[in-house]
N, C-alpha and C positions, 0 to 999 in steps of 0.2 A: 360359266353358265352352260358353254357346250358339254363339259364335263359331267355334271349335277344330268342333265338333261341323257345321257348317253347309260348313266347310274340310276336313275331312277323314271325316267317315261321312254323311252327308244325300243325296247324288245317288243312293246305293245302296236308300232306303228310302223317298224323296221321298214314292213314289208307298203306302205304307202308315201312314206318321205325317205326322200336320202337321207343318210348318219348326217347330224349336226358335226360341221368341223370348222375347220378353223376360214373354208370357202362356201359354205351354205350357213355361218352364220346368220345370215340375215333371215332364217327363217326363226329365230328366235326372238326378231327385231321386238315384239308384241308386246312381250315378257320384260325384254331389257329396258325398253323405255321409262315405262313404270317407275321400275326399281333407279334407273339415274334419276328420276324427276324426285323422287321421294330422297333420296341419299344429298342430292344437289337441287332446289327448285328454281338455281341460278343455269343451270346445264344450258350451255348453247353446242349447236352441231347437227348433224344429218344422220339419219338412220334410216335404214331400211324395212318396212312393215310389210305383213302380208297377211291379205284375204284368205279368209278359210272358202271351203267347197261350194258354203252361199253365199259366196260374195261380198262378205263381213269380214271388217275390221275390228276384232276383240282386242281386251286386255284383262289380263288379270285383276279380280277385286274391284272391278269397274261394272255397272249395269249400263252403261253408253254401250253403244255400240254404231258404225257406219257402213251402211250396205251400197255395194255400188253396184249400177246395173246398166242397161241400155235405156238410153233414149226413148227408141222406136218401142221396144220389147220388154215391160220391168220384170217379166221372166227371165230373161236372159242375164245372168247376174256375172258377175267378173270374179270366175273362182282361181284362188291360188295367183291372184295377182298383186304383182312388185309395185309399192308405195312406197313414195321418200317422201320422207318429215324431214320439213329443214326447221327449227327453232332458234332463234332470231332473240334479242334483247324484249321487245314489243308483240312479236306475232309467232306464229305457228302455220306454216304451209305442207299441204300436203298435196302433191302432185304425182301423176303415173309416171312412171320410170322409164329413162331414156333421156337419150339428145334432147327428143321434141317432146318433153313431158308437158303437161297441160293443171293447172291448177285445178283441185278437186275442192276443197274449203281453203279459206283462209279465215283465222278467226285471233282475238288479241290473246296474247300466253296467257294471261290471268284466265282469262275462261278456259284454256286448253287443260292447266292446274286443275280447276274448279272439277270439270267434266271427268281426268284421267285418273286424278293425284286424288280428289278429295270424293270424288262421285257425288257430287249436288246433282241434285234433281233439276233444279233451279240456273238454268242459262238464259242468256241476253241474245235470244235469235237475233236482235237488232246489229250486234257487234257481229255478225258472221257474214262471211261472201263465199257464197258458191261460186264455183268457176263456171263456164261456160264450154263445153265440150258435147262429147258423144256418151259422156257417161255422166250420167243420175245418182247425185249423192247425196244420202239420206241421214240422218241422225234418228237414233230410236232409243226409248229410254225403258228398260224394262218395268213393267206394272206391280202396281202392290196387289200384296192378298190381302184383302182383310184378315186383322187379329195376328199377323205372321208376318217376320221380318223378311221373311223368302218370299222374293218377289218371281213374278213369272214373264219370260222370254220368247216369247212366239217365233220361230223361225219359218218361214212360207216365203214362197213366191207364186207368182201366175195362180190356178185355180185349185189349190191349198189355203191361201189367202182367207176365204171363208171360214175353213176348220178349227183359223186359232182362237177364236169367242169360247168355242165350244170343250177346246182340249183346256185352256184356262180354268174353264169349272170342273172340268172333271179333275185336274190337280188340285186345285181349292178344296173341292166337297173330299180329294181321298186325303188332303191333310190334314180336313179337321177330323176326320173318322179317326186317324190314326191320334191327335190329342185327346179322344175321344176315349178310344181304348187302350194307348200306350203312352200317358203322359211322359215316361221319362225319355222315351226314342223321340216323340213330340220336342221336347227339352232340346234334345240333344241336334235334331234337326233345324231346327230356329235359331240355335247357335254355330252352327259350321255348317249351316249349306245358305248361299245367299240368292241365292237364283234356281228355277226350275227352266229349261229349255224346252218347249215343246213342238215334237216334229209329225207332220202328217204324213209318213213315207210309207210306202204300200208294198204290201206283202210281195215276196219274190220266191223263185222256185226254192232259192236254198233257204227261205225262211223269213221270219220278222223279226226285225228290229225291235227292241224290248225296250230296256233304257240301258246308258252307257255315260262316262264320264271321262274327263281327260286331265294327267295330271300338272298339266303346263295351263288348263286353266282351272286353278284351286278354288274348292264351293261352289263348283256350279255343275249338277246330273241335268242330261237327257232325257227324256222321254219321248216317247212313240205311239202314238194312239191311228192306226188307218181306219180310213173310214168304206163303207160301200157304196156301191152304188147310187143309193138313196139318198146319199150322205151320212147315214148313221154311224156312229164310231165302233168300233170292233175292240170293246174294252175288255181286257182279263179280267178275272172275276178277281182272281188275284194282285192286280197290278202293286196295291198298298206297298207287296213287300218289296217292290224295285226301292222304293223311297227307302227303304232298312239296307237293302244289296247295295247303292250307292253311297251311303252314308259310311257305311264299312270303308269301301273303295276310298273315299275324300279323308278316310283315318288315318288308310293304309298309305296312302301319298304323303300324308303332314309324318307320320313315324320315318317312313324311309328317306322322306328329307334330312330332316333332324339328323340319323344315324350318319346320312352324307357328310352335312358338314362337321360329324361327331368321325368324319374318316372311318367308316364303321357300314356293316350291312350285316341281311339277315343270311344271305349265302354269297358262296365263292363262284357260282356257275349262274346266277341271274337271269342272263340272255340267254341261256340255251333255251331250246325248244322242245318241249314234247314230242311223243307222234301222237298224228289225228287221235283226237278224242273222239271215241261215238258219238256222246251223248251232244259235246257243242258239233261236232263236225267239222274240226280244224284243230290246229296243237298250239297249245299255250305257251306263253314264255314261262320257266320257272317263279320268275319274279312275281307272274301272276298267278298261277297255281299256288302260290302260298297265302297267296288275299283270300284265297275261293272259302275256305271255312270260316272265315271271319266275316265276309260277307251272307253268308249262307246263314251262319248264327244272328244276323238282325235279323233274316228272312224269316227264321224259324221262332222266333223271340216273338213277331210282330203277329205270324200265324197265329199260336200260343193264345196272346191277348184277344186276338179279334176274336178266335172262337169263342174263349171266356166269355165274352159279352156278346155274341148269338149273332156278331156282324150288325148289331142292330145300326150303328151310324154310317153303312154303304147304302149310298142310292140304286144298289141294283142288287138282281137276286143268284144264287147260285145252281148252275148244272153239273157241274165240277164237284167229286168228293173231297173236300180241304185233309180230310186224313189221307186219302192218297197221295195228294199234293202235298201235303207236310213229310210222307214216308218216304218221299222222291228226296225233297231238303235232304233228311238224314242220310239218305244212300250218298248223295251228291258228294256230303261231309267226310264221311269215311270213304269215300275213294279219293278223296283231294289227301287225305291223311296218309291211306296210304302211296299214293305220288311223290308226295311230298319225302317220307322215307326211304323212297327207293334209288328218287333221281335226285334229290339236292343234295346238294356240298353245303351243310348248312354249317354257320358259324358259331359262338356260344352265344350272342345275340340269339339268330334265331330260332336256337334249341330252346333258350326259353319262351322267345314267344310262341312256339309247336308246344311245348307245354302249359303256356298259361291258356291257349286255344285248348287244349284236348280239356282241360280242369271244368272251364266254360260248357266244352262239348256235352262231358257228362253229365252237367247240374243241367242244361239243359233237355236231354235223354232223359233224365230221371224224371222233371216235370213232365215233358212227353208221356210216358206210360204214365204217368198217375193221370193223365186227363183220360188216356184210352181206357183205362181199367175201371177208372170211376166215374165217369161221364163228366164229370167236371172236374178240370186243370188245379193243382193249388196255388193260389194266388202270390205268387213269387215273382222277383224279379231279381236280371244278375246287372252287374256294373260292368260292361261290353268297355 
């Protein structure tokens, strides 16, 4: 797993976790558990789990999730902290790490199944014991959307806590606009994406957080919405096409898996690094500069429709030129193209998929100007 994890998500986060090896495995504990409980639902043994930056305990393909925090402060949450699962014939314990660790839940295996393995909605609070410590542990089950398999994840603490009502509809109302004007992206998003994340995290000198995904936890994008002062949210007029930019991203993860355990990849140089891009303001891994055009063609696919249809299903209105915004996509596209030929060591894998992208690129350019030239788009659609 450290392996797969080092080949296919590592160059993205190099620079915030140590390399997984064979002594920080346990930051992979998250992922493994999963995959033995699912291979073995008999697995007995101890592992090592760990909180992300809010204080959450995830899992792959799981809407559960455990946030642990302080007592005194439910602001102050326990990031990046060491959890041992011990699993037992009967039960499931999970306690903080060390000599004097402290029971955090205990709850009987079958519900531990139910909640990791099988994702029920449906638990027996009755059968569960919280420990008694200095830390506050939560269980939180991520919310349906109406009409949509993809459900939404609120991430907040302290006074963010208010904003996640609000960020919920605003994903909601931009996914039905998008089954609205892009049934097949609609399609294709209610089948591989199972969760929305939404964060209230506030603009900074080097910029805002947009949305983002990660490929150690699969079908499930970020989002970002800050709000002001007043409370109001600071929504893109554009944000729709993060949902297209993500969905690429959750493709480009399931193909580069696959080619892993196919001992196969799309270049021989992956981890290397760019220099600083202008336009992000930092340098990419190769691995991910080859996603960027494939991500960029939902972007430009979702633009496309909505304009077709005059935006009419966004509840908000436009300041922003969308053809300039759409003329930025294309730029974005052919400098990623050519990146891509300059710097990767690509293999005959992924020469074909730089060719089955560029084939895409054009059919989508060609719809492009026939919307600029004629005031209306031809109602086309490609197979992304």
């Amino acid at each position: 797993m450290a392996d797969w994890h080092r080949c296919v998500a590592e160059p993205s986060i190099a620079s915030v976790c140590p390399p997984a090896d064979a002594e920080s495995a346990y930051r992979l504990g998250n992922s493994l558990l999963p995959l033995l409980l699912r291979d073995d639902p008999l697995w007995l043994g101890r592992i090592a789990l760990r909180t992300d930056v809010y204080g959450r305990l995830r899992f792959p393909l799981c809407d559960w999730s455990l946030v642990l925090c302080g007592t005194d402060d439910p602001s102050c949450v326990l990031s990046d902290e060491l959890v041992q699962a011990s699993l037992t014939r009967h039960e499931v314990r999970l306690s903080t790490a060390g000599s004097d660790g402290r029971d955090l839940l205990i709850l009987p295996r079958d519900e531990w199944l139910r909640a990791i393995v099988r994702n029920d909605p449906h638990l027996d609070g009755r059968k569960m014991c919280f420990g008694k410590s200095d830390v506050t542990t939560r269980l939180q089950f991520a919310g349906a959307i109406p009409q949509w398999q993809v459900r939404y994840d609120p991430v907040t603490s302290g006074a963010h806590h208010a904003h996640s009502a609000l960020t919920g509809a605003v994903v909601a109302a931009t996914l039905d606009a998008i089954a609205y004007h892009s049934p097949p992206i609609a399609r294709e998003l209610n089948s591989l994406l199972s969760a929305v994340r939404g964060w209230a995290l506030p603009a900074t000198n080097y910029g805002t957080i947009q949305s983002f995904s990660d490929p150690t936890l699969p079908r499930v994008m970020g989002i970002n919405i800050p709000y002001g002062p007043g409370d109001e949210p600071q929504i893109c007029p554009f944000c729709f096409t993060w949902f297209g930019h993500e969905l690429g991203h959750t493709k480009s993860y399931l193909i580069e898996t696959i080619l892993h355990v196919r001992d196969e990849a799309l270049t021989t140089n992956q981890a290397d690094y760019t220099e600083v891009i202008e336009r992000y303001g930092r340098a990419l891994s190769l691995r991910t500069m080859l996603q960027v055009p494939y991500t960029h063609l939902y972007e430009w696919i979702l633009l496309m429709d909505f304009l077709e249809g005059n935006f009419a299903a966004l509840p908000w209105e436009f300041a922003t030129d969308p053809v300039e915004f759409g003329n930025d996509i294309v730029q974005e596209i052919v400098e990623a193209f050519e990146r891509i030929e300059r710097e990767s060591r690509l293999t005959p894998c992924g020469r074909a998929a730089v060719t089955h992208l560029q084939s895409l690129a054009n059919q989508a350019d060609a719809r492009w100007r026939s919307l600029r030239r004629r005031g209306r788009p031809l109602n086309t659609s490609l197979h992304l």
